[in-house]
C-alpha positions in Angstrom: 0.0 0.0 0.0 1.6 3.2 -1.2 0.3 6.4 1.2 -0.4 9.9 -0.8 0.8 13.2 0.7 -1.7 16.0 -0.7 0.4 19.1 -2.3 -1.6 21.3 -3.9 -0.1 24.4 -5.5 -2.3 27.2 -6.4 -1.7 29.2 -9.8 0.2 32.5 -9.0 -2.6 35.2 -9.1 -2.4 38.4 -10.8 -2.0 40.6 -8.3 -3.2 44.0 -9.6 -5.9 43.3 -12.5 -7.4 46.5 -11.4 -4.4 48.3 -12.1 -4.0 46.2 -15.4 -7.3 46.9 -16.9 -7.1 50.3 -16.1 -3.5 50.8 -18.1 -5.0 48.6 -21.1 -8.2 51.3 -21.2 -6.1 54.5 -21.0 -3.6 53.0 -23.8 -6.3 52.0 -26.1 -8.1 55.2 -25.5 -5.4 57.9 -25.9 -3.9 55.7 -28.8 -7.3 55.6 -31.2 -7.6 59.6 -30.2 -4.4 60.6 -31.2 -4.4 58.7 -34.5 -7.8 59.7 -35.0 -6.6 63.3 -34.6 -3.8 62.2 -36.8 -6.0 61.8 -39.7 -8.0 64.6 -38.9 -5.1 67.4 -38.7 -3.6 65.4 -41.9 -7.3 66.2 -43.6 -8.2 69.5 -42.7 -4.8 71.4 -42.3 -4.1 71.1 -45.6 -7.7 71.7 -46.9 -7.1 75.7 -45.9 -3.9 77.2 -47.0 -4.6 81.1 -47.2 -1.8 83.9 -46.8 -0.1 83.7 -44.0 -0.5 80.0 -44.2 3.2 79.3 -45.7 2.5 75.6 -47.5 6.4 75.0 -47.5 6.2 74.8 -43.5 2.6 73.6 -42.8 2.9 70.4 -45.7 5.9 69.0 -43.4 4.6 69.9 -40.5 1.4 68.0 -41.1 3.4 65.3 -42.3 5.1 64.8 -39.5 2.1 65.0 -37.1 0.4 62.5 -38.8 3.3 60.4 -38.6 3.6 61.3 -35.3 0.1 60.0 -34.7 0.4 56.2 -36.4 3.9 55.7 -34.8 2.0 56.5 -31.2 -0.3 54.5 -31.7 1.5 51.1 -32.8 3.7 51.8 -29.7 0.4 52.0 -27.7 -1.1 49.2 -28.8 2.9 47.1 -28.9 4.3 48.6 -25.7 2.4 50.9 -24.0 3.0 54.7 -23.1 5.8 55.8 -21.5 7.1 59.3 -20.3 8.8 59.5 -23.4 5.9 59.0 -25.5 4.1 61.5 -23.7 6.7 64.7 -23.3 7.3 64.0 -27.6 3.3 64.2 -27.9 3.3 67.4 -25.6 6.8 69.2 -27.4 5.3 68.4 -30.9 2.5 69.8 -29.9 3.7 72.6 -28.2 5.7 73.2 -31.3 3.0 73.3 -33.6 0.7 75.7 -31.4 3.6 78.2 -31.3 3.9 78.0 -34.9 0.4 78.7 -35.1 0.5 82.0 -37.4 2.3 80.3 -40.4 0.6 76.8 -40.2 -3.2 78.2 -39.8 -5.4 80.6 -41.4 -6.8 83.2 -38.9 -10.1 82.7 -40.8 -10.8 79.2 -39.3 -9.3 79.9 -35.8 -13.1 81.7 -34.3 -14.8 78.6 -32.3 -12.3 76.7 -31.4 -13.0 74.6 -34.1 -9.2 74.5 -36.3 -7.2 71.7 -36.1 -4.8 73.2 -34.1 -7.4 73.1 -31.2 -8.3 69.6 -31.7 -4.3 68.5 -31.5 -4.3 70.8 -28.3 -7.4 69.2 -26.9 -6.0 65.7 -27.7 -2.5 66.4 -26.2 -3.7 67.8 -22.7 -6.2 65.3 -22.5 -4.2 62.1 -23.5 -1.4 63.6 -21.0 -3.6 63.8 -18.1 -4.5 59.7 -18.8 -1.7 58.2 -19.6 1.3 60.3 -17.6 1.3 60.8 -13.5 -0.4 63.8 -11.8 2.8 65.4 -10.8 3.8 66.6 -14.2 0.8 65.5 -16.2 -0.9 68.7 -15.2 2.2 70.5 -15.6 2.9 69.2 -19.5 -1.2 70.3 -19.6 -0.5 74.1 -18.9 2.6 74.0 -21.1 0.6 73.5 -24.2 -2.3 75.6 -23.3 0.2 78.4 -22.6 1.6 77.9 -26.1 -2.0 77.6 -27.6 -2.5 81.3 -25.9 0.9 82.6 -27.3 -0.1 81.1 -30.9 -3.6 82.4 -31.0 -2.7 86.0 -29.9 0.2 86.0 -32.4 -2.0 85.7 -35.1 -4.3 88.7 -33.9 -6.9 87.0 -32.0 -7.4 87.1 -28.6 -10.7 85.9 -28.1 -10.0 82.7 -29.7 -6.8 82.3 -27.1 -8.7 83.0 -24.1 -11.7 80.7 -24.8 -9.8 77.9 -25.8 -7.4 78.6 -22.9 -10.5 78.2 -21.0 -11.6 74.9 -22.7 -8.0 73.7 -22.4 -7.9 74.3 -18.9 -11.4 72.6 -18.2 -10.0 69.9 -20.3 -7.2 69.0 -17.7 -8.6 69.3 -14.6 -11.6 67.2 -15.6 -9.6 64.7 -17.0 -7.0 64.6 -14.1 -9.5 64.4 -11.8 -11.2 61.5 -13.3 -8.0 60.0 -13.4 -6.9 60.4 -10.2 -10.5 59.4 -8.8 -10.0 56.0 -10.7 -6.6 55.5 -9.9 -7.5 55.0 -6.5 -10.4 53.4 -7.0 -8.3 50.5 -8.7 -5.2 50.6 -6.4 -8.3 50.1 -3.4 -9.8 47.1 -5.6 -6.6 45.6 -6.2 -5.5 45.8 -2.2 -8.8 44.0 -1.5 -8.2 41.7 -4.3 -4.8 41.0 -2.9 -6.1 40.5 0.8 -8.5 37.6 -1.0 -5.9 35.9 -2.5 -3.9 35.9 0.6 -7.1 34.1 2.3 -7.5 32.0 -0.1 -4.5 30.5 -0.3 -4.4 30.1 3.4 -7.2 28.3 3.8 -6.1 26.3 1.0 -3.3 25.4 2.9 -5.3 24.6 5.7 -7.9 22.2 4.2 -4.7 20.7 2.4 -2.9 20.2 5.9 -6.3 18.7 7.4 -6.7 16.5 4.4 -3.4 15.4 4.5 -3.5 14.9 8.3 -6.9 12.9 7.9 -5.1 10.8 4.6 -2.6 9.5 7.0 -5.2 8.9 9.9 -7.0 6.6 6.9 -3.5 5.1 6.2 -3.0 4.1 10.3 -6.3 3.3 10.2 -6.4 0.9 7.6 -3.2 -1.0 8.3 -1.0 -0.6 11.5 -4.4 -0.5 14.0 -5.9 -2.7 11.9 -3.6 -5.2 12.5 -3.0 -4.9 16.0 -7.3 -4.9 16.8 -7.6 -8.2 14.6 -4.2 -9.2 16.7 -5.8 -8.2 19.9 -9.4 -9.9 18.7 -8.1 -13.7 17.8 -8.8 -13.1 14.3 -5.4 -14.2 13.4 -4.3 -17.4 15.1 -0.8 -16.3 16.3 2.4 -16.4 13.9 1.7 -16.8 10.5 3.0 -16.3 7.1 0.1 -13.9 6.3 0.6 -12.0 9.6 4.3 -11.3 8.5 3.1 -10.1 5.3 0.7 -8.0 6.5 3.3 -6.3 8.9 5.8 -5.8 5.8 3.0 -3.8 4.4 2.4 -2.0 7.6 5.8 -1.0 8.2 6.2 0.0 4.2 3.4 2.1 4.9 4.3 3.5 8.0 8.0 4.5 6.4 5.7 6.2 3.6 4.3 8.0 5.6 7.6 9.4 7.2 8.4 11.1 3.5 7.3 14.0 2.8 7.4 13.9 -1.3 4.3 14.1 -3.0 3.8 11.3 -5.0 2.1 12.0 -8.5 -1.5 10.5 -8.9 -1.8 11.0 -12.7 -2.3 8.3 -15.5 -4.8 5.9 -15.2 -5.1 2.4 -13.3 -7.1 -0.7 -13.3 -9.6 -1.1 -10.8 -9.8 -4.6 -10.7 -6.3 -5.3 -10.3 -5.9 -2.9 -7.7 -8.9 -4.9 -6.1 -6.7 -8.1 -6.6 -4.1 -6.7 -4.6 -6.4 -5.9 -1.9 -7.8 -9.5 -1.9 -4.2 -10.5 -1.5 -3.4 -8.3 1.6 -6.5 -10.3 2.8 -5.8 -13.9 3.1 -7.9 -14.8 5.7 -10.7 -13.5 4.5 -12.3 -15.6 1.4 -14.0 -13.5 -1.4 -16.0 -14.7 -4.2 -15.1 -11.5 -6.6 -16.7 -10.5 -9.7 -14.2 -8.6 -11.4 -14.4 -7.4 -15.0 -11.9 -5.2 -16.8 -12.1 -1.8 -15.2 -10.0 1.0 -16.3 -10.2 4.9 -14.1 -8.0 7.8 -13.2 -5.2 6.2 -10.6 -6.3 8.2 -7.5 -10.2 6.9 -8.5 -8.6 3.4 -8.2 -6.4 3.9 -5.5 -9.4 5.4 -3.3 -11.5 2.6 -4.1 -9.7 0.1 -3.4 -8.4 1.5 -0.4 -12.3 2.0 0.6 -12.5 -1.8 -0.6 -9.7 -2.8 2.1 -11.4 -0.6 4.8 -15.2 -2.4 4.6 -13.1 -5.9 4.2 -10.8 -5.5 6.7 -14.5 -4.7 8.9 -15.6 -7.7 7.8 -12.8 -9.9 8.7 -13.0 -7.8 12.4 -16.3 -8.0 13.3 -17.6 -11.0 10.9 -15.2 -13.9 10.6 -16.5 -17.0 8.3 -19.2 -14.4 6.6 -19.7 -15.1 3.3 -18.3 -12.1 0.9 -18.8 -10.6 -2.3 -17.3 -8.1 -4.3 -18.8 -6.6 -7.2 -17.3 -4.1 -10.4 -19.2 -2.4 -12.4 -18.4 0.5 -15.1 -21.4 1.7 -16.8 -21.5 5.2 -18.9 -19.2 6.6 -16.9 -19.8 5.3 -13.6 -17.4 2.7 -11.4 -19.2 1.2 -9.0 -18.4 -1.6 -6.2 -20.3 -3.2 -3.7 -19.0 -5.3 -0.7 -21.7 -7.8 0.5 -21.3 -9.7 3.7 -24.3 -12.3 5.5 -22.5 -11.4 8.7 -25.0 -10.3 11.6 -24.7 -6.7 10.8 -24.9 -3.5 12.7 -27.0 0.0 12.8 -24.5 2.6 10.9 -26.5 5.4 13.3 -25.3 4.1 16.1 -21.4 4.1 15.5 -19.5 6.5 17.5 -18.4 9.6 16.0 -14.9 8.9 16.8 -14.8 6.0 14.9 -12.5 5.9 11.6 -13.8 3.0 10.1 -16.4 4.1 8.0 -16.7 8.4 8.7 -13.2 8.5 7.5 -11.5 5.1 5.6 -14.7 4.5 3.5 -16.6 7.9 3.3 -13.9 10.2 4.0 -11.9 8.3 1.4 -14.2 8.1 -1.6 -15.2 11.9 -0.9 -11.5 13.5 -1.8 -12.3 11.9 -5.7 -15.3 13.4 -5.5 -17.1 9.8 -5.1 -19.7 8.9 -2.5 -20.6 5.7 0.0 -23.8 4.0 1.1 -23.7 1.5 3.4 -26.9 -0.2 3.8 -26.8 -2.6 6.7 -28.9 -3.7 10.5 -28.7 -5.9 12.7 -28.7 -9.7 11.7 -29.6 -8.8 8.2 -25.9 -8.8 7.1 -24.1 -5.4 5.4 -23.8 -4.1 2.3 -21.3 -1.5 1.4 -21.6 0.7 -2.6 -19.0 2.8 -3.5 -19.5 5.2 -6.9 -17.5 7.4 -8.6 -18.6 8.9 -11.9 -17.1 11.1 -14.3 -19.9 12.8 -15.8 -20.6 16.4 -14.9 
């Protein structure tokens, strides 16, 4: 009998998918509004080239912001935006406002409505998203300042002071909002963290209890079994089968002593291990009905194991009964049942503290997910099903 040590290793969480959904918004966002812009400035700069407009400037110029905007965007979308990515965004910008009386005609500058406003607007606000506060805001009044210095230069102040206003507006909104969700995410990912942490330490837990109550099963099921049937007369002093049966006691109590996890993968006969079983058994005849039976190796192992728990009850407390084991696999579901005509017992009335069946048959068959009945009174005999199904 080989004795599992449960080791369960939980995946690694992500610990701030707050924080990571937030960057993945305000890099998508900023990076389809500045090459939106992009196409925009590329569009309508051109589209209006009146005195003092000088094309030689305003044709590179545009070329390069529209450049600008696509090569932003793939580095977005590739690799994110860094502080270098956002101080070229704000000195191109800033650039381009302060050139404002050669690269746009004072005509289209009333309402805020040029091009020029629409690269300011998309600057400060795609600053205030995806740089910090402490110089986001900062890199913000730099290019409203040179929006103002622009618009005046060309002879209109009005124009400079109400999109100075908007420009303004534009920031602290948008840093606000920021701020206001930073926090929000760094809040959700601390409690998400603090989650985690339970989780995985009551993992650990329920993984130290199960593997406390595996070894219980183990002790259980060989070293105290031996000894009761010892102490009861069921074994008739020295014996070849007694030695055996304390070889496998001691191999499992030295199993138990190592702390390696042994794998439980692959798949196993059930029958066979149900053979082995009978063999640890000599004493105790068994007419066995045992066809070909293949499951998942701990399925196997925990059923036979359950097998050797209600046998090793019936060799205790019902000597000379007759036995029967029984395998069945239909669609899906492996079934056994150990039948004995011994005088039987009420299942109510077994002490709590008893292993036998709470923990060596229904403990047992519940870590694969399976399930036990035992259906049994008094001089009526017992029967014992055990099922584990892979469906659902």
């Amino acid at each position: 009998m080989s004795a599992h040590t449960v080791s369960i290793a939980p995946p690694a969480p992500v610990e701030r998918p707050a924080t990571g959904a937030f960057a993945l918004i305000f890099t998508r966002l900023p990076a389809l509004l500045r090459l939106s812009c992009g196409l925009f400035v590329a569009v309508v700069a051109l589209s209006v080239r009146t005195p003092p407009v000088r094309v030689e400037l305003l044709v590179p110029a545009v070329a390069v912001l529209t450049a600008w905007a696509v090569w932003y965007a793939l580095r977005a979308f590739r690799h994110g935006i860094g502080p270098a990515v956002v101080a070229g965004d704000v000195a191109l910008t800033t650039a381009a406002c302060l050139a404002m009386p050669v690269l746009v005609a004072p005509e289209v500058l009333p309402g805020e409505a040029s091009w020029i406003a629409v690269l300011a607007s998309t600057t400060v606000i795609n600053a205030q998203a995806t740089a910090p506060a402490r110089w986001s805001v900062a890199a913000g009044l730099l290019v409203t300042a040179s929006y103002a210095t622009g618009a005046y230069a060309t002879g209109d102040p009005v124009e400079a002071s109400a999109h100075s206003a908007t420009l303004l507006a534009q920031i602290a909104c948008t840093a606000m909002m920021t701020a206001v969700m930073r926090r929000r995410m760094a809040r959700a990912d601390a409690e998400f963290v603090t989650s985690q942490k339970a989780t995985r330490e009551a993992l650990v837990a329920r993984t130290a209890r199960e593997s406390e109550r595996q070894q219980n099963r183990d002790l259980h099921d060989t070293v105290l079994a031996t000894l009761t049937m010892v102490g009861q007369g069921a074994v008739p002093g020295p014996s070849p089968a007694l030695r055996d049966r304390c070889t496998a006691d001691l191999r499992t109590l030295a199993a138990l002593a190592d702390t390696r996890s042994v794998p439980a993968d692959g798949t196993a006969r059930v029958d066979e291990r149900l053979r082995a079983v009978f063999a640890r058994l000599p004493g105790l005849p068994v007419n066995a009905d045992l066809p070909p039976c293949p499951a998942p190796a701990p399925v196997a192992e925990a059923i036979a194991e359950s097998t050797h728990a209600a046998l090793s009850n019936v060799l205790r407390h019902a000597p000379g009964a007759a036995t029967t084991v029984r395998l069945r696999r239909i669609t899906g579901t492996v079934a056994v049942e150990v039948v004995d005509d011994g005088p039987g017992f009420d299942p109510t009335t077994v002490p709590a503290h008893r292993y036998g069946l709470r923990e060596s048959i229904h403990g047992r068959m519940a870590t694969i997910g399976g399930r036990a009945e035992v259906d049994s009174a008094p001089g009526r005999g017992t029967r014992i099903r055990l099922e584990w199904s892979d469906v659902g």
